[in-house]
C-alpha positions as a Markdown table, in Angstrom:
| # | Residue | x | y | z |
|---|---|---|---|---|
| 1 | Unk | 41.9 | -179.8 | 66.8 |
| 2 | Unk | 39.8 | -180.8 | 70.4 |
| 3 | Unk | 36.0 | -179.7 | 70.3 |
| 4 | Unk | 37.7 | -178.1 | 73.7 |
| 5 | Unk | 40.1 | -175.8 | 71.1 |
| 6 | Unk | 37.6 | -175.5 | 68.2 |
| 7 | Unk | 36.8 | -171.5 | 68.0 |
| 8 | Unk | 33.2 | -170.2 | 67.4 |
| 9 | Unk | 32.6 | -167.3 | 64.9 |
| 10 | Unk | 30.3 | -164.4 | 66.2 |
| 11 | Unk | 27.7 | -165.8 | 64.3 |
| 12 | Unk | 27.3 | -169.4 | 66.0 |
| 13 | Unk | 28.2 | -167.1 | 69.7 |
| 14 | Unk | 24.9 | -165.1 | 68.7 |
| 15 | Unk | 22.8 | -167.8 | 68.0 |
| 16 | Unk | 23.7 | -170.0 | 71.5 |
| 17 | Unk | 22.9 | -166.4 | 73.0 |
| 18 | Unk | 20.0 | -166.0 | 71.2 |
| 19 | Unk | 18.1 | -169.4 | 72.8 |
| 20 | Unk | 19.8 | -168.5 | 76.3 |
| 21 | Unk | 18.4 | -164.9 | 76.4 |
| 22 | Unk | 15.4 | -165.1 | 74.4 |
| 23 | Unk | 12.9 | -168.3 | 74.9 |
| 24 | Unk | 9.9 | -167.6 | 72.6 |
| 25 | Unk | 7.0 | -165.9 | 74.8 |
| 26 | Unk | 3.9 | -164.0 | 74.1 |
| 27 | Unk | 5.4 | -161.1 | 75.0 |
| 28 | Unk | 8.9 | -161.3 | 73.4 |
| 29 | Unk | 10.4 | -160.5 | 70.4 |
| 30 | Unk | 14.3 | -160.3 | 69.3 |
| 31 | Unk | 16.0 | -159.4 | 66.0 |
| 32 | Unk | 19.6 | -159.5 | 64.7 |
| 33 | Unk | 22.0 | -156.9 | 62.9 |
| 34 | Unk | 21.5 | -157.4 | 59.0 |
| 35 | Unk | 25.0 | -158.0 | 58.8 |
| 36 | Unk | 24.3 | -161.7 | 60.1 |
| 37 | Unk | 22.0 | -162.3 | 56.9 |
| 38 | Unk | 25.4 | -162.5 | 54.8 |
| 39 | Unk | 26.4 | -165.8 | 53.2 |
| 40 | Unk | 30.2 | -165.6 | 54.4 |
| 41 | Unk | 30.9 | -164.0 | 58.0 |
| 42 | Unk | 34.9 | -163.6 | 57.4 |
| 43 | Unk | 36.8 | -164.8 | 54.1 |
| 44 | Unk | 36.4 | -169.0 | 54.2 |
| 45 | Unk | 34.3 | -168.3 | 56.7 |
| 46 | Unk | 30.7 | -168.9 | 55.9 |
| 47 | Unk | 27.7 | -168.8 | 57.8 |
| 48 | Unk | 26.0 | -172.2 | 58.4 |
| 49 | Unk | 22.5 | -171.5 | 57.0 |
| 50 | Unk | 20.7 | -172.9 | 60.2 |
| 51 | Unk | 22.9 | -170.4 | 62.3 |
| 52 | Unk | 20.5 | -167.8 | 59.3 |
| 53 | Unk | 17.6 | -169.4 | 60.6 |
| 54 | Unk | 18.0 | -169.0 | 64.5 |
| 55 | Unk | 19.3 | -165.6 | 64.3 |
| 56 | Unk | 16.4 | -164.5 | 61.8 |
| 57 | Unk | 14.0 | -161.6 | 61.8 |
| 58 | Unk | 16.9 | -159.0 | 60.9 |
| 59 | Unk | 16.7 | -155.8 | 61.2 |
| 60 | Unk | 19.1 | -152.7 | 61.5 |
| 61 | Unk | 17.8 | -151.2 | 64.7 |
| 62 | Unk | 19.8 | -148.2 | 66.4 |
| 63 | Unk | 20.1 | -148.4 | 70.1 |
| 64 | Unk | 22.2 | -145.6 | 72.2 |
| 65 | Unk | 24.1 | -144.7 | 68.8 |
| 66 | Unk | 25.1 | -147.8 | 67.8 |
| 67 | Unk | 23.3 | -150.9 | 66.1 |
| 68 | Unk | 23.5 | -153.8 | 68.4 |
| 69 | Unk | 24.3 | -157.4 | 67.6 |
| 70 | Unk | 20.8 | -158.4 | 68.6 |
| 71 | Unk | 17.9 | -156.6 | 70.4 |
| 72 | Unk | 15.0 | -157.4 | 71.8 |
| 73 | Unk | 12.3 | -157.3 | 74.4 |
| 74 | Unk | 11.8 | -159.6 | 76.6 |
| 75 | Unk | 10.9 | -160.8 | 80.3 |
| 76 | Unk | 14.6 | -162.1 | 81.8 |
| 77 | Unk | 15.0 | -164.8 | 83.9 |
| 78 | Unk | 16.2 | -163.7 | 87.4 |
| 79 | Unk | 20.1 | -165.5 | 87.0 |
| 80 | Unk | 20.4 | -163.1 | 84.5 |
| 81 | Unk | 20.3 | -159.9 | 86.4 |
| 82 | Unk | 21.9 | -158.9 | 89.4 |
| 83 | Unk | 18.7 | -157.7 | 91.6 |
| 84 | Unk | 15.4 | -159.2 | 90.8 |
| 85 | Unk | 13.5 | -156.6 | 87.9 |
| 86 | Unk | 10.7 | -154.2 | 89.2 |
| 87 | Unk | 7.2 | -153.3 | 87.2 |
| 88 | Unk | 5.6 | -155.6 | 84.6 |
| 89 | Unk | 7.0 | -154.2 | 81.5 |
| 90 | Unk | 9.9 | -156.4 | 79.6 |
| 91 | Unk | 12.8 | -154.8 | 79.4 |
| 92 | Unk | 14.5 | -153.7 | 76.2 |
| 93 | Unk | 17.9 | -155.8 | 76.1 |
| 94 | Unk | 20.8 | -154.8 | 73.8 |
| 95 | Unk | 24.0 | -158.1 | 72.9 |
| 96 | Unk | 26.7 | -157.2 | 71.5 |
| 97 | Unk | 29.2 | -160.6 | 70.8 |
| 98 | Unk | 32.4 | -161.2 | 69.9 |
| 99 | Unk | 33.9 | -164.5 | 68.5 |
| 100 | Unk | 37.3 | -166.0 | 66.7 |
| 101 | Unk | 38.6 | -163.8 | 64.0 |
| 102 | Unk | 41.1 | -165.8 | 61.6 |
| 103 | Unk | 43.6 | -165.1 | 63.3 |
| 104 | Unk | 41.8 | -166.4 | 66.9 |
| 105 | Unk | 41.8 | -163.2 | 68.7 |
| 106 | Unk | 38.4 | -162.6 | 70.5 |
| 107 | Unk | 38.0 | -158.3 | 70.7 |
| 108 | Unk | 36.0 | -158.7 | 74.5 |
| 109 | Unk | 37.0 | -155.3 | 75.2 |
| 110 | Unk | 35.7 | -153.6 | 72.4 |
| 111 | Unk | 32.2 | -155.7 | 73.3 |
| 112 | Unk | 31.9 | -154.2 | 76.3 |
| 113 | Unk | 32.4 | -150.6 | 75.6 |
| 114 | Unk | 29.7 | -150.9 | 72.7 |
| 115 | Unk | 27.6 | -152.2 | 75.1 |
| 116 | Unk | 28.0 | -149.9 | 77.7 |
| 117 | Unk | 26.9 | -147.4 | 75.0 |
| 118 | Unk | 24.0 | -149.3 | 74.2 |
| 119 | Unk | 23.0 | -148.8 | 78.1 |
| 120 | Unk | 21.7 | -144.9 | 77.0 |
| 121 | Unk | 18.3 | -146.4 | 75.2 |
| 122 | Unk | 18.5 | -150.5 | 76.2 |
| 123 | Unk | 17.5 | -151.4 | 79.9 |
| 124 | Unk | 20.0 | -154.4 | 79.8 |
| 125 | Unk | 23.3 | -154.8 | 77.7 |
| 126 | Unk | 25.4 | -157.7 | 77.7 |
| 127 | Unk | 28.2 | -159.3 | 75.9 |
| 128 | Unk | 28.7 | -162.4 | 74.7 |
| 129 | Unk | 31.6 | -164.4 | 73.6 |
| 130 | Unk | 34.0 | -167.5 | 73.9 |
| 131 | Unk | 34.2 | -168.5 | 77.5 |
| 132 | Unk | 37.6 | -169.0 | 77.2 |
| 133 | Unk | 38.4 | -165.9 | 76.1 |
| 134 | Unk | 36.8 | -163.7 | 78.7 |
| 135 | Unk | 39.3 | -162.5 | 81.1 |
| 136 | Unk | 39.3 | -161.4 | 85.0 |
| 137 | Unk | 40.0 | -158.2 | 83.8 |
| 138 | Unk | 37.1 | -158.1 | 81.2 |
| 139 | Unk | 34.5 | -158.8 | 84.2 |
| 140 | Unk | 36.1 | -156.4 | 86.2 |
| 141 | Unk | 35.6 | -153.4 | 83.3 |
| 142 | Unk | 31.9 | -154.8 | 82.4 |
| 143 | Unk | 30.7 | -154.8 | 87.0 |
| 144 | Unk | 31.8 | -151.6 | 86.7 |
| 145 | Unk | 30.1 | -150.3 | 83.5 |
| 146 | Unk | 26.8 | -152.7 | 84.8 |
| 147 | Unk | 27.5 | -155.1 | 81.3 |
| 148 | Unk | 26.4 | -158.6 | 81.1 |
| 149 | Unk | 29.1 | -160.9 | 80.7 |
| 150 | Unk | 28.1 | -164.6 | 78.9 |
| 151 | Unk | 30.4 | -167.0 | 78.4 |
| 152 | Unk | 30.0 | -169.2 | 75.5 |
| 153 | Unk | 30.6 | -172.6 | 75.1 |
| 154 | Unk | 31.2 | -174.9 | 72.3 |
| 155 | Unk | 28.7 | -176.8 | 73.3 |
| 156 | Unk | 26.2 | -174.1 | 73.0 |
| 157 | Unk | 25.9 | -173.9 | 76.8 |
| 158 | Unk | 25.9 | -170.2 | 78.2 |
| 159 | Unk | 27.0 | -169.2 | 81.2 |
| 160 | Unk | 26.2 | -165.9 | 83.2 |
| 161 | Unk | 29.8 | -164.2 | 84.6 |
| 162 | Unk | 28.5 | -161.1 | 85.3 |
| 163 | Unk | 24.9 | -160.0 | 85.9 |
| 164 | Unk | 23.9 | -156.4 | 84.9 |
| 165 | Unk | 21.1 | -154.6 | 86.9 |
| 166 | Unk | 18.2 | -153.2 | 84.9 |
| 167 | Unk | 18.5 | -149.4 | 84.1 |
| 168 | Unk | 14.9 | -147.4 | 83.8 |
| 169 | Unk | 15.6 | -145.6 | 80.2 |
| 170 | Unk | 12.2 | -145.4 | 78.4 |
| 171 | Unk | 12.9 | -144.4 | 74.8 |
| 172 | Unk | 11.1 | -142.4 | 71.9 |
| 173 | Unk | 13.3 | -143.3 | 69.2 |
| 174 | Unk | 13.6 | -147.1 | 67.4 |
| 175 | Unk | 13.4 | -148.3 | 70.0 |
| 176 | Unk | 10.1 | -148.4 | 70.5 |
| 177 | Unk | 9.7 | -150.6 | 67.2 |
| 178 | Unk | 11.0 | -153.5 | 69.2 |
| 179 | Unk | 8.6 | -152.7 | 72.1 |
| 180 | Unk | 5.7 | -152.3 | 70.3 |
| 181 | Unk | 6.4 | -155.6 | 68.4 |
| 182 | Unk | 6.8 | -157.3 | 71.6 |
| 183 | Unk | 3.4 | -155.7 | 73.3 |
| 184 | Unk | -0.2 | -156.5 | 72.9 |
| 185 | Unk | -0.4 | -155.2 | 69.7 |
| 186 | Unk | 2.4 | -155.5 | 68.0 |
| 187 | Unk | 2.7 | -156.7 | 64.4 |
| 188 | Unk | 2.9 | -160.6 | 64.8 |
| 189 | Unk | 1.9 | -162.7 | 61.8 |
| 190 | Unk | -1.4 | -163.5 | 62.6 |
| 191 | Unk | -2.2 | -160.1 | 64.1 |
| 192 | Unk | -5.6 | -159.0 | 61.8 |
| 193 | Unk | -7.4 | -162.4 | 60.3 |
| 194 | Unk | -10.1 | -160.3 | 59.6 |
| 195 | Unk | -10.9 | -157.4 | 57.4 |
| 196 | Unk | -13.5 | -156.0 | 58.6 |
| 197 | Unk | -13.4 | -153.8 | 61.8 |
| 198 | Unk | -17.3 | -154.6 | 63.1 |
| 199 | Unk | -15.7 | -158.1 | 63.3 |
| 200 | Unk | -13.4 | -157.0 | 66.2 |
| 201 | Unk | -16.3 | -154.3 | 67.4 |
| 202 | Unk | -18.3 | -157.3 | 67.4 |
| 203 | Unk | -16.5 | -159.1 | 69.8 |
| 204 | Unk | -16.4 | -157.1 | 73.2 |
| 205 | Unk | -20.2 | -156.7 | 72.2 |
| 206 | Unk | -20.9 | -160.7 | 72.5 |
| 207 | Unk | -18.4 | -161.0 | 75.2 |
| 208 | Unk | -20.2 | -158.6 | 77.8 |
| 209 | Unk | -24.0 | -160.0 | 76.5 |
| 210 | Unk | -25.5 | -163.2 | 79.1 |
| 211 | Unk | -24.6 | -166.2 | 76.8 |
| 212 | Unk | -21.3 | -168.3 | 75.2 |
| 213 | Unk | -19.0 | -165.6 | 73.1 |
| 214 | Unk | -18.5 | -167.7 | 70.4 |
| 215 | Unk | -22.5 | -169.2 | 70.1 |
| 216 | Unk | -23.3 | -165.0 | 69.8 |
| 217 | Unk | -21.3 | -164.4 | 67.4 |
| 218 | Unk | -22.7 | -167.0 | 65.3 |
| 219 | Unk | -26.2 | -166.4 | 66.3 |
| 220 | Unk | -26.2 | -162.8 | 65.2 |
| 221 | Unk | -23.9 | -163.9 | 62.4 |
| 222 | Unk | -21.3 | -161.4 | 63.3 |
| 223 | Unk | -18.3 | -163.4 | 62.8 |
| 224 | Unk | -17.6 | -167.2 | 62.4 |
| 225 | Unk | -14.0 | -167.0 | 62.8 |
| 226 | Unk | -13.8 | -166.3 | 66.5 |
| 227 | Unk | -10.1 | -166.6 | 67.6 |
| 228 | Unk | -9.3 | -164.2 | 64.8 |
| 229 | Unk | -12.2 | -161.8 | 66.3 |
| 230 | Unk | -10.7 | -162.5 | 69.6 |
| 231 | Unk | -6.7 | -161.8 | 68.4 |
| 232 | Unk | -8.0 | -158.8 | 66.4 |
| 233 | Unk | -10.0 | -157.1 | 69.4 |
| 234 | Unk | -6.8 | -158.1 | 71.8 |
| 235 | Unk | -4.6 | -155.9 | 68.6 |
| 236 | Unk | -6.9 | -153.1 | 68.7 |
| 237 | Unk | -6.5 | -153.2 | 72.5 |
| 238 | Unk | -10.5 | -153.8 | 73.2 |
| 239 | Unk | -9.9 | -156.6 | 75.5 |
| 240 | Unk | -6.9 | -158.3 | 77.1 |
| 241 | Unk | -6.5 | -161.7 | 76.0 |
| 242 | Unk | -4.6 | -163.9 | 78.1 |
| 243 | Unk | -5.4 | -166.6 | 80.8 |
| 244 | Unk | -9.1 | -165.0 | 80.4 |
| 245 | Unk | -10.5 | -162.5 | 78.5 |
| 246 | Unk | -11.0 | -158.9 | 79.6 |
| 247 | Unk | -12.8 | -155.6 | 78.5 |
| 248 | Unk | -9.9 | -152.9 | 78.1 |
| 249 | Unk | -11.1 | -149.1 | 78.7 |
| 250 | Unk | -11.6 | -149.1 | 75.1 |
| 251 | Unk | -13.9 | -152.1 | 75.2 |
| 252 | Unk | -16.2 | -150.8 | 77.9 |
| 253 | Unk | -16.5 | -147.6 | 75.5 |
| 254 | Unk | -17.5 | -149.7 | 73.0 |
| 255 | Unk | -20.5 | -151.2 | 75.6 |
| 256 | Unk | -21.7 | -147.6 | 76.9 |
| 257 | Unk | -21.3 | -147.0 | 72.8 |
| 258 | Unk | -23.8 | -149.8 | 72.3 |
| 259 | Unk | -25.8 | -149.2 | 75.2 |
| 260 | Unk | -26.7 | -145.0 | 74.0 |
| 261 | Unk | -27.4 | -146.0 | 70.5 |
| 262 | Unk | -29.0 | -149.0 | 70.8 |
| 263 | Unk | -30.3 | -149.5 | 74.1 |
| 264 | Unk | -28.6 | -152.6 | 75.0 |
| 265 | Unk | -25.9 | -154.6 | 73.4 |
| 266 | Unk | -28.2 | -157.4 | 72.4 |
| 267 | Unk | -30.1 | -154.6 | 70.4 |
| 268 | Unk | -26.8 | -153.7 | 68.9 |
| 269 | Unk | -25.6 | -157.6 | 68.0 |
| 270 | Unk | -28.8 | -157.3 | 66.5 |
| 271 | Unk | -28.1 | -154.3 | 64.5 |
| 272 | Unk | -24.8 | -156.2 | 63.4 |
| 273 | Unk | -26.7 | -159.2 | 61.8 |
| 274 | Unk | -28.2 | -156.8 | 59.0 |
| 275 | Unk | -24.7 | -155.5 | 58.2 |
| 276 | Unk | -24.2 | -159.8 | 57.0 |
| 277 | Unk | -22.0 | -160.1 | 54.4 |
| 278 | Unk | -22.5 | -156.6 | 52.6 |
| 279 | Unk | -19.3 | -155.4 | 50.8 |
| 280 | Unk | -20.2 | -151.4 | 51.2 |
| 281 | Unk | -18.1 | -149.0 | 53.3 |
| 282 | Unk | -18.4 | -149.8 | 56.4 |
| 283 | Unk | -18.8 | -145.7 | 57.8 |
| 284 | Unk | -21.3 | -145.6 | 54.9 |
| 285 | Unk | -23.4 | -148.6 | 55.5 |
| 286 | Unk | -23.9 | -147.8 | 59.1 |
| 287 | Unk | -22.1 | -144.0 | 59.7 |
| 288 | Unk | -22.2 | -143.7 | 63.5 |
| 289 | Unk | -20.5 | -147.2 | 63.7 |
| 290 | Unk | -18.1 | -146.6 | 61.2 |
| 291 | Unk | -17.0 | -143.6 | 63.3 |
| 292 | Unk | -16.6 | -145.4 | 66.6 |
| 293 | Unk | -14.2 | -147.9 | 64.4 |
| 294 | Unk | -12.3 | -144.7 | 63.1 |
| 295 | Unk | -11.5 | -144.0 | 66.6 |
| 296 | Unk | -10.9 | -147.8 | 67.4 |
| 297 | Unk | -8.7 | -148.1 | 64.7 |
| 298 | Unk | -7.0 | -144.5 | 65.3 |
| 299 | Unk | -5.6 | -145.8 | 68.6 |
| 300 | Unk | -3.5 | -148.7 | 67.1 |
| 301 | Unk | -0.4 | -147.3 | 67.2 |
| 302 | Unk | 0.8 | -147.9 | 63.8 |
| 303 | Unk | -2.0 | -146.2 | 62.1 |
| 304 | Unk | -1.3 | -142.3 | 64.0 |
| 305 | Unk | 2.3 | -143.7 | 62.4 |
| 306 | Unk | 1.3 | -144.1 | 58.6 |
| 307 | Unk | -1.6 | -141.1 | 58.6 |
| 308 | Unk | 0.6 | -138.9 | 60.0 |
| 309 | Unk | 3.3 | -139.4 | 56.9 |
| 310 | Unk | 0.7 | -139.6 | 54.5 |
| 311 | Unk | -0.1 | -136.6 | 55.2 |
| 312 | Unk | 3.7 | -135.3 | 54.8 |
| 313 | Unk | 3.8 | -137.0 | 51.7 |
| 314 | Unk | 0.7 | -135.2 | 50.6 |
| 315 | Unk | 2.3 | -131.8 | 51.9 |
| 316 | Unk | 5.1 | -132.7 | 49.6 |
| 317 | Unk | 2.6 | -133.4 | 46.8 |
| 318 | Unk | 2.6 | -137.1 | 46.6 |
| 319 | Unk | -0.5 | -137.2 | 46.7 |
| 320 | Unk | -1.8 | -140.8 | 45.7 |
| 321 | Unk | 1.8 | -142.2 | 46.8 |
| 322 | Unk | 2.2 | -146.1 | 46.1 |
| 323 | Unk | 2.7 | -148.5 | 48.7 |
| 324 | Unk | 6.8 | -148.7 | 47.4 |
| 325 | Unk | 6.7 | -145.0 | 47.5 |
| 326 | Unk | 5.1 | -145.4 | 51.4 |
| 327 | Unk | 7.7 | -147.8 | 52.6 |
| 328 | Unk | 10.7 | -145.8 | 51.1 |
| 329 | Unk | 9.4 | -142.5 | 52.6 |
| 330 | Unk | 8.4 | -144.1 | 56.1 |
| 331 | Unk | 11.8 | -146.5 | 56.3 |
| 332 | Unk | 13.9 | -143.1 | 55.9 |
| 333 | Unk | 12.5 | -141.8 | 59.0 |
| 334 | Unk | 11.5 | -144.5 | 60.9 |
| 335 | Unk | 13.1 | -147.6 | 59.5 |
| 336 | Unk | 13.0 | -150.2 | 62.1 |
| 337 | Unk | 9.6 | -149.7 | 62.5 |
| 338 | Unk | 8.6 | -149.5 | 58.4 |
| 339 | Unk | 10.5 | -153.3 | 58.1 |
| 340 | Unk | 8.5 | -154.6 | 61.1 |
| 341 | Unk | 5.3 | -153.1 | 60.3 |
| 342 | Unk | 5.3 | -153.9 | 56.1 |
| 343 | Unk | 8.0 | -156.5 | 55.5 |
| 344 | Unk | 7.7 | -160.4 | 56.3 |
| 345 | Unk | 9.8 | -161.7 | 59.2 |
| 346 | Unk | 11.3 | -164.7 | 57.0 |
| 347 | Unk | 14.9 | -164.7 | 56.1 |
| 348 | Unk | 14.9 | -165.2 | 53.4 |
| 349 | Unk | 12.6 | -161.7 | 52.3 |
| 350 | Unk | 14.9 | -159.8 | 54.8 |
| 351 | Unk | 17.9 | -160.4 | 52.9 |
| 352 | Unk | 16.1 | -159.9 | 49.7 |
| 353 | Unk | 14.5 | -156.6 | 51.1 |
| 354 | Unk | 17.6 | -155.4 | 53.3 |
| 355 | Unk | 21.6 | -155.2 | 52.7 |
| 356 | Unk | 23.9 | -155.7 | 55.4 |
| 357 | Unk | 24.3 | -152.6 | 56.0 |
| 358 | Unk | 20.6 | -151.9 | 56.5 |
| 359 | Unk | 19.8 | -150.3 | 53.5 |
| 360 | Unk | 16.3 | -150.6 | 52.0 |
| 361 | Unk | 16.6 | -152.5 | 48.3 |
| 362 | Unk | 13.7 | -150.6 | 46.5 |
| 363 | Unk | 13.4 | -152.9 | 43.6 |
| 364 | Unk | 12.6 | -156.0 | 46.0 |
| 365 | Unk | 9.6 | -153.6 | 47.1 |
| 366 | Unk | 7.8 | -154.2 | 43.8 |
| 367 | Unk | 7.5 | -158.2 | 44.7 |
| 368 | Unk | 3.7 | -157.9 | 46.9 |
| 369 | Unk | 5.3 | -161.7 | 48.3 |
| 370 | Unk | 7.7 | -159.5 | 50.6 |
| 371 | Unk | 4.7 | -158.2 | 52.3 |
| 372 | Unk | 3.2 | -158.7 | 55.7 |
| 373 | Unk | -0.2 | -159.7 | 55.0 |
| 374 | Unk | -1.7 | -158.1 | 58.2 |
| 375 | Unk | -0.9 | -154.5 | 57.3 |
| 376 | Unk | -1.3 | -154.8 | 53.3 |
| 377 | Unk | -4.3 | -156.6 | 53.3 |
| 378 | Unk | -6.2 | -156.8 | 57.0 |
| 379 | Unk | -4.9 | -153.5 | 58.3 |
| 380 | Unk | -5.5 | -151.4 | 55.1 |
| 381 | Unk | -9.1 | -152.5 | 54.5 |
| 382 | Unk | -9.8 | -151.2 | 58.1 |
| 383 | Unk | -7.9 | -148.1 | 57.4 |
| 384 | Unk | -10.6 | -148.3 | 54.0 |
| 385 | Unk | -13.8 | -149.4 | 56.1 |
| 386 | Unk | -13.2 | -146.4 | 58.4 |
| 387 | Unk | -12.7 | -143.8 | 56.0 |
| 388 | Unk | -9.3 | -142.8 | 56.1 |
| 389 | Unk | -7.9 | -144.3 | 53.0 |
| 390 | Unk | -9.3 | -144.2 | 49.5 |
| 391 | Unk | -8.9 | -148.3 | 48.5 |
| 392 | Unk | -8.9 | -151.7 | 50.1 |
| 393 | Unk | -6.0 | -153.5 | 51.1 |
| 394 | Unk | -4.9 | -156.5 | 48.7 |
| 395 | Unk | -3.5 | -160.3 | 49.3 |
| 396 | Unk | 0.2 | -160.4 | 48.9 |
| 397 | Unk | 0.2 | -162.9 | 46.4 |
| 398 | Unk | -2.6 | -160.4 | 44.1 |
| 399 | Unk | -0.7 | -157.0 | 45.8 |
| 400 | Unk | 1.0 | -155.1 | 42.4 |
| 401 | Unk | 2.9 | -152.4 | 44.9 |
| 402 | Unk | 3.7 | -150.5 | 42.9 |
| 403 | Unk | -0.1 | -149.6 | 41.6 |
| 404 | Unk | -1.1 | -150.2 | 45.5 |
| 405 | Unk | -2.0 | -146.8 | 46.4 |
| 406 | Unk | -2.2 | -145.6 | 50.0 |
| 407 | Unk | -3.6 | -141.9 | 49.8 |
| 408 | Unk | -5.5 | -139.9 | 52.6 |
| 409 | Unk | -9.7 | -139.6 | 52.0 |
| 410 | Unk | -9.4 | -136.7 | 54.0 |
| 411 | Unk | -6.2 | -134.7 | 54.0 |
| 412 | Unk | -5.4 | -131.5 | 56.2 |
């Protein structure tokens, strides 16, 4: 058979649409259906374990009813849409392929209609499939509907036949899993390097004072690690980190903070050098501090997320629940969230953690390697420091989940 002739199996159409659509940024971030995780696509059909690799983080995220083939967030270039996009946000984009079944049909029309459905939640949708087996009358159904039409080649080269125009829907729902992953803040692997929040107070503090950042923060031995600070303080949305650094809102209430108890933020750098290596509670070791860092820390968006079902699970009297117990409770209401927020991004954990259908595997829970280090470890020694949970947060490689408890200091 001609490479011309050879077919392409949905899998190897995802992952050419994958690179075409979604070119690593700091502001992007893209998953694929679990189902793609699978060994074996179709019967003697497997999937080519570097096709695993492209395609990976999966996740079974539900957009407008229907779990896409791959969804993301992400700034599009302009010969992908049909008008150029308005406002700063990335959009939320929905793909649905297609590619040779066994018996060399290509089901385009079926494509479209699920991603025309997508289009209630997703800002984009498009479909992708064989080049050659997109017809005139396909295009025609998908300009009408506003779907994306890629054609894909054997080659791996993509071409646009139909550009969609951006749609304003702003969701509540799983969606906003993906766009918080994709934001400032979201949950990227080296999110918290630090475990202690007067590390990332800290920062905005040295920042505003006359004098080199990084020479403060080692002068008033608040933190040696300083791009970790720096990523931290940009996670707890202190300051905006990108072509040069900013005070957020937040930040400059962190400097009138300083200012009213300390006089000036020098005095209060000052006040940080005592705090030098000590292992005590943070909002017991210096109480008015620990409190602006409860608030700090309240405002990242996951933690409103996991306080808010602790305190469910306490109404349901779980009352010192286990960190399986948290991420079976939170991944029934909120699971494309939960496997973003707890579980690694690797492959290989995602098919040990999730079936193709989406389903959470409870027993791979008990392993603390399937854990994102951020949120076991960095995060929930924050949550510790400030006083709303009871115990520190643990390595993954010393976590025992299922003696990891996460329970409330203070439940309502």
């Amino acid at each position: 058979m001609s490479s011309a002739a050879r077919p392409l199996s949905e899998p190897q159409v995802l992952a050419h649409t994958k690179r075409r659509l979604f070119p690593a940024t700091d502001r992007s971030y893209v998953v694929a259906d679990t189902q793609f995780a699978r060994d074996e696509w179709l019967p003697g059909q497997p999937i080519d374990p570097a096709i695993r690799d492209c395609l990976a983080p999966f996740n079974h995220v539900e957009i407008g009813g229907g779990f896409p083939d791959l969804v993301g967030v992400q700034v599009l270039e302009s010969d992908l849409l049909a008008v150029d996009r308005l406002g700063e946000e990335p959009p939320l984009v929905a793909v649905e392929a297609k590619g040779h079944t066994n018996t060399g049909s290509v089901d385009t029309e079926r494509a479209i209609m699920q991603a025309y459905d997508r289009l209630h939640e997703a800002n984009a949708a498009y479909i992708a499939a064989p080049a050659t087996a997109i017809t005139s009358t396909d295009r025609t159904l998908a300009r009408e509907l506003n779907v994306g039409v890629l054609g894909v080649m054997v080659s791996g080269d993509v071409e646009v036949l139909e550009r969609p125009r951006l749609v304003g829907n702003r969701t509540t729902t799983e969606a906003s899993a993906l766009r918080f992953q994709a934001s400032a803040q979201g949950v990227a692997d080296k999110s918290f390097g630090l475990n202690h929040p007067k590390n990332y107070l800290g920062y905005p503090l040295a920042h505003y004072a006359d004098g080199d950042t990084a020479v403060l923060l080692d002068e008033y031995d608040v933190v040696g690690a300083v791009d970790d600070a720096r990523r931290g303080a940009a996670f707890l949305g202190l300051i905006e980190d990108r072509e040069r650094v900013a005070l957020t809102s937040l930040g400059e209430e962190v400097i009138r903070f300083a200012k009213a108890h300390c006089g000036s933020v020098e005095a209060a750098l000052a006040e940080f050098q005592e705090w030098y290596r000590s292992r005590k509670r943070f909002v017991d070791l210096a109480p008015a501090w620990g409190r602006l860092a409860r608030r700090v820390v309240f405002q990242y968006p996951a933690t409103e997320l996991l306080v808010g079902e602790l305190q469910t699970m306490h109404d349901d009297w779980n009352t010192d629940p286990s960190l399986v117990d948290l991420v079976t409770h939170c991944h029934e209401l909120h699971p494309t969230f939960t496997i973003e927020l707890f579980v690694r991004g690797d492959e290989a954990v995602r098919r040990r953690v999730l079936t193709e259908e989406g389903s959470l595997q409870r027993e791979a829970l008990t392993n603390g390697e399937v854990y994102h280090a951020p949120t076991v470890f960095q995060l929930k020694a924050m949550l510790y420091h400030t006083g709303i949970l009871t115990s520190r947060g643990a390595e993954p490689h010393r976590l025992e989940p299922t003696a990891d408890v996460w329970a409330l200091c203070n439940p309502v």
